[in-house]
N, C-alpha and C positions, 0 to 999 in steps of 0.2 A: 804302683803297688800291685803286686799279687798275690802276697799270702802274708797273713800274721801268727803271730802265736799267741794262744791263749791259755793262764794255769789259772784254774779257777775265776774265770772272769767273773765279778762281782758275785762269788759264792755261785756258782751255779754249779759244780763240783763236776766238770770238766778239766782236762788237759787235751789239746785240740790244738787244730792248723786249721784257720778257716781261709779258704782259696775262691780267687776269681775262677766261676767258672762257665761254659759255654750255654746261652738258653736251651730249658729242657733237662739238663744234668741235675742240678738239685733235686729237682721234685722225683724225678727216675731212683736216684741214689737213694733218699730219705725214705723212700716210696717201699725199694727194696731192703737197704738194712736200716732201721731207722736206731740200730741200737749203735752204732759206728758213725754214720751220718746224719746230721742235722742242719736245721736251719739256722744259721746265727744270726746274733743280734745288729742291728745298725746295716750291716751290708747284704743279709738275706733276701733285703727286698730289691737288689739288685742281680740274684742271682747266684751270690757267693754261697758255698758249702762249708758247712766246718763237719773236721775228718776227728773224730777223737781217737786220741794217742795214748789211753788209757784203757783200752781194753785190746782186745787177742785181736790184734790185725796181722795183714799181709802188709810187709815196707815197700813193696813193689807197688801195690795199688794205691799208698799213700805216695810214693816218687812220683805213680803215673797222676795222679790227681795234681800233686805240685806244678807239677812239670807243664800238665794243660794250662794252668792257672798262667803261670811265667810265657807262656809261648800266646796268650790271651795276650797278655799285656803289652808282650812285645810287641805284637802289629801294628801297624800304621791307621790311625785312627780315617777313617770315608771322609774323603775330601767333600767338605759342603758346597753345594752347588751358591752361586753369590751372583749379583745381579752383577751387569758390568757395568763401568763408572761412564761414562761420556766425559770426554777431554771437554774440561773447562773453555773458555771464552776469554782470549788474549784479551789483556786490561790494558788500554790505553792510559 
């Protein structure tokens, strides 16, 4: 998942897209318009942004915020490094 939508999520009297996005982006966005962007609930503390779609925006900055958010998710998750197994011991 990379982005949801939100109409009024439990009264909080938003209309918003809140998007997986890169560390550092939230706090930067929120930081600079905080009246457009915010922190949302349940997924904020991973990082995600929510863009409200209820006041005067640019579509292009909200495309380009989607857009990071879906090209997040696409990547291929860092392969874990794993101990190796040692080949068992033929059972007689």
């Amino acid at each position: 998942m990379f982005a949801m939508y939100a109409n009024n999520h439990h009264d909080d009297g938003r209309v918003a897209v809140w998007c997986k996005a890169p560390l550092g982006f939230q706090s930067m966005m929120v930081g600079v318009a905080p009246k457009r962007f915010f922190v949302p609930p349940y997924v904020g503390v991973n990082g995600w942004v929510g863009v409200r779609l209820d006041v005067e925006l640019d579509w292009k900055e909200v495309a380009g915020v989607v857009e990071q958010g879906y090209r997040m998710a696409a990547e291929k998750p860092p392969v874990r490094a794993t101990r190796s197994k040692r080949p068992r011991a033929a059972r007689s």
